[in-house]
C-alpha positions in Angstrom: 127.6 181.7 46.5 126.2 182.5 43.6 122.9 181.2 42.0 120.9 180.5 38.8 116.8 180.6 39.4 114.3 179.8 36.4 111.2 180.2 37.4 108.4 182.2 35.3 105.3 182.7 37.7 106.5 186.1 38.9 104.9 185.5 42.7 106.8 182.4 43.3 110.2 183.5 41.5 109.8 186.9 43.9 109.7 184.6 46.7 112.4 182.3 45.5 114.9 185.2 45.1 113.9 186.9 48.6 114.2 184.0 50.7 117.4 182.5 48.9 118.7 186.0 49.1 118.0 186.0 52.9 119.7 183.1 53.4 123.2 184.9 51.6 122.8 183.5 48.0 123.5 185.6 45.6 120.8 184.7 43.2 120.2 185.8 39.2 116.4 185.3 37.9 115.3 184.9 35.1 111.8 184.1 33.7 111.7 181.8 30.6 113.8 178.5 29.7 116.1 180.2 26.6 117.4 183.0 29.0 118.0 180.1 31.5 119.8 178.2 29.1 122.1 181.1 28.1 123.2 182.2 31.5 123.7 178.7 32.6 126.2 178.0 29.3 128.2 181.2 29.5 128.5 182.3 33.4 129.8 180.6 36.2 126.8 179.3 38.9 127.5 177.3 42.0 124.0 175.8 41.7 121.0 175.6 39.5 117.2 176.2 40.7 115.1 175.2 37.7 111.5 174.9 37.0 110.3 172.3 34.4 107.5 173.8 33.0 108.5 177.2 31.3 106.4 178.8 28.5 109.2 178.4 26.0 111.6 175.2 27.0 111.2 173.1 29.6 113.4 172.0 32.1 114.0 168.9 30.9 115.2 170.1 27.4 116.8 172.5 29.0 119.2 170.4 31.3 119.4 167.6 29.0 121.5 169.9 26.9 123.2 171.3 29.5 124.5 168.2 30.3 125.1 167.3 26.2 127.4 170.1 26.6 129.6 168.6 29.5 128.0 171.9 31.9 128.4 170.0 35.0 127.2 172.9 37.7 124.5 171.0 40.1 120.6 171.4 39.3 117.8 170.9 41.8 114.2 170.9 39.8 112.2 173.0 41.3 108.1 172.3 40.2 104.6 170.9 40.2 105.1 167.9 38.5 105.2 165.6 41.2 105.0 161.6 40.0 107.2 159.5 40.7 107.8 159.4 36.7 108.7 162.8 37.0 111.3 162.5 40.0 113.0 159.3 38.1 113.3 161.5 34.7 114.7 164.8 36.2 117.3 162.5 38.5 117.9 159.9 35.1 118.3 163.4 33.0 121.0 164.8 35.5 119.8 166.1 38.3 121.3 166.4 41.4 118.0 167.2 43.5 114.4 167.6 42.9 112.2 169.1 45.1 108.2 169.1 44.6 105.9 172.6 45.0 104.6 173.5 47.5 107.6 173.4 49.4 109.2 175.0 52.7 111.5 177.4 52.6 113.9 176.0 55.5 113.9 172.4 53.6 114.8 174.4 49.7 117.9 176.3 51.8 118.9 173.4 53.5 119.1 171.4 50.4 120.8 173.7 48.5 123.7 174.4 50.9 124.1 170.4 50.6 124.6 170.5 47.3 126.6 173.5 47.6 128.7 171.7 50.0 129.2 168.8 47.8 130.3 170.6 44.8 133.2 172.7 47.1 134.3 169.0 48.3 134.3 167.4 44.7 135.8 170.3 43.1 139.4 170.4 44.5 141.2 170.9 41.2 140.5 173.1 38.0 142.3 171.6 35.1 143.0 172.6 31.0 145.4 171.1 29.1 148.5 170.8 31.2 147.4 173.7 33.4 146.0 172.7 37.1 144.9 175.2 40.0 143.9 173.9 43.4 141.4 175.4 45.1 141.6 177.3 48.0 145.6 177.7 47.5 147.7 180.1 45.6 149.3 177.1 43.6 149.0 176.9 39.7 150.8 173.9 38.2 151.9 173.4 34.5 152.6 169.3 34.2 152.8 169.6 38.1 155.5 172.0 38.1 154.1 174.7 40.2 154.9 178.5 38.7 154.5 181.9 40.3 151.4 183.6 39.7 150.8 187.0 41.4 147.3 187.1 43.5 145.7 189.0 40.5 146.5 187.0 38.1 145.8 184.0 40.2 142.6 185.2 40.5 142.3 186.1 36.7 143.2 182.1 36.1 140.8 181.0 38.4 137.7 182.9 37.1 138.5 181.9 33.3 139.1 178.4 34.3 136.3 178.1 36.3 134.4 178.9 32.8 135.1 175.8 31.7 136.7 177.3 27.8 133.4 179.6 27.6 133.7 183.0 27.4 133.4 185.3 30.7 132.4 188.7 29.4 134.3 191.3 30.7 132.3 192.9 33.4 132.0 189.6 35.1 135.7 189.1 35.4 136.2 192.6 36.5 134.1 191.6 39.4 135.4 188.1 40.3 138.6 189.7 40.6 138.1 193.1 42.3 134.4 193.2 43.0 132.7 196.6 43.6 136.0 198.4 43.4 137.1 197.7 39.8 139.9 200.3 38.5 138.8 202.3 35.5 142.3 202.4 34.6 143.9 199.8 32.1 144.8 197.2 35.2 142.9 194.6 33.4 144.9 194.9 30.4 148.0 194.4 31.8 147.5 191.9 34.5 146.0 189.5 31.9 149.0 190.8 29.7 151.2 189.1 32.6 149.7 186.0 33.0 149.7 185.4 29.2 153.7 185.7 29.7 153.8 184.0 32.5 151.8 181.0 30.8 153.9 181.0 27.6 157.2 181.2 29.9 156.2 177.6 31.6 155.0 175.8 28.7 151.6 175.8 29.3 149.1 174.2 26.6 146.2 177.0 26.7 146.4 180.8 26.2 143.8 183.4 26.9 142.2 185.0 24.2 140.1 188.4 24.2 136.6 188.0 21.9 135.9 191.0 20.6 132.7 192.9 21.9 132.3 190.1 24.5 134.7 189.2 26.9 137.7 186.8 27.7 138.3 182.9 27.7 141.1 179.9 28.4 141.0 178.1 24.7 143.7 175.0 23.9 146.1 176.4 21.7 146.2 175.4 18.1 149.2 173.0 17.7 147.6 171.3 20.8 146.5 167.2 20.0 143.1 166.8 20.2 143.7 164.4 22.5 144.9 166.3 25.0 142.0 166.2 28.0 139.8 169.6 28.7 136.7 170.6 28.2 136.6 172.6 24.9 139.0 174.0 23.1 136.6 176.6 21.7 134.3 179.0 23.2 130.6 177.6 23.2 128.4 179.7 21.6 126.3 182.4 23.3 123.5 182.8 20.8 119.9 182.4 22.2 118.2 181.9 19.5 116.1 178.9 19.1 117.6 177.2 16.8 119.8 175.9 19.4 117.5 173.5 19.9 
């Protein structure tokens, strides 16, 4: 399970990370809101630990536009501020948990694997356009007609989809589909080469589409109505400037 931590006292974030790792998270941290805000718009978290007071953004800006951009992975706030103002803002913002420092350990796991736990049972379905993948099956669907995937590219679907229509960059779906042991070889190339056919023989309303220098994503294709329901049709944009805000 794989984690997003913002926190920017370097003590406490070492702490975080050691005793989420402990407890067999796999956990990314970073130190400041704007990196926080990238990762959490262009990679694919099962959960987000988030301070709200960060020397650049705060928490609050930053999940308010995570949410403003439909980003519907599970926050628990993480922090200091401890009124009951506070609590009702973060929760009224989009929170899914908040938790006040100082804090024990044991309560921070066990509140995580809840939310954890409640995302797995929500999440039962990825859909795009007319393309729908159960979890924890082998079956993709195109207008509920199920088509034949192989594993790979099964797996290859699942990571883009899970993405939401932002773009995975390349070394991440290298390792969501064959972890430490990636081939060198050109295996990418052509198993995404065979879902692309296999998607176009059924129909289906989205392609995937290589951006250059960065990675892969699952876009609507063009003739597609507007109407059609998804998430984006367009890859969200990566920059981490601040004039995203």
């Amino acid at each position: 399970m794989r984690l997003l931590l913002v926190e920017d006292e370097v003590k406490t974030g070492d702490y975080l990370q050691k005793g989420l790792s402990e407890a067999g998270f796999q956990v990314n941290l970073v130190r400041n809101g704007l990196d926080g805000h990238h990762l959490a718009m262009t990679e694919a978290f099962d959960l987000i630990v988030l301070d709200v007071m960060l020397p650049d953004v705060d928490g609050w800006r930053i999940l308010q536009s995570l949410r403003e951009a439909e980003c519907q992975t599970p926050v628990l706030f993480l922090t200091a501020r401890d009124t009951v103002d506070d609590r009702v803002k973060g929760l009224e913002l989009g929170a899914d948990d908040y938790l006040v420092k100082p804090f024990d350990m044991p309560e921070l796991v066990a509140r995580v694997f809840a939310l954890a736990h409640r995302r797995s049972s929500q999440v039962k379905k990825l859909r795009f356009g007319n393309v729908s993948l159960a979890m924890g099956s082998d079956v993709v669907s195109v207008e509920n007609v199920p088509i034949k995937l192989s594993p790979t590219a099964f797996t290859l679907l699942k990571a883009l989809l899970q993405q939401q229509g932002k773009v995975m960059p390349r070394e991440r779906l290298l390792d969501a589909v064959w972890g430490e042991d990636a081939p060198e070889s050109n295996a990418l190339k052509v198993h995404l080469h065979n879902l692309r056919k296999s998607l176009v023989q059924a129909n289906a309303s989205i392609e995937v589409k290589a951006v250059a220098g960065t990675g892969f994503c699952v876009t609507l294709k063009p003739e597609q109505s507007s109407s059609v329901q998804s998430t984006s049709a367009e890859p969200k944009s990566t920059n981490k400037g601040n004039d995203q805000w």
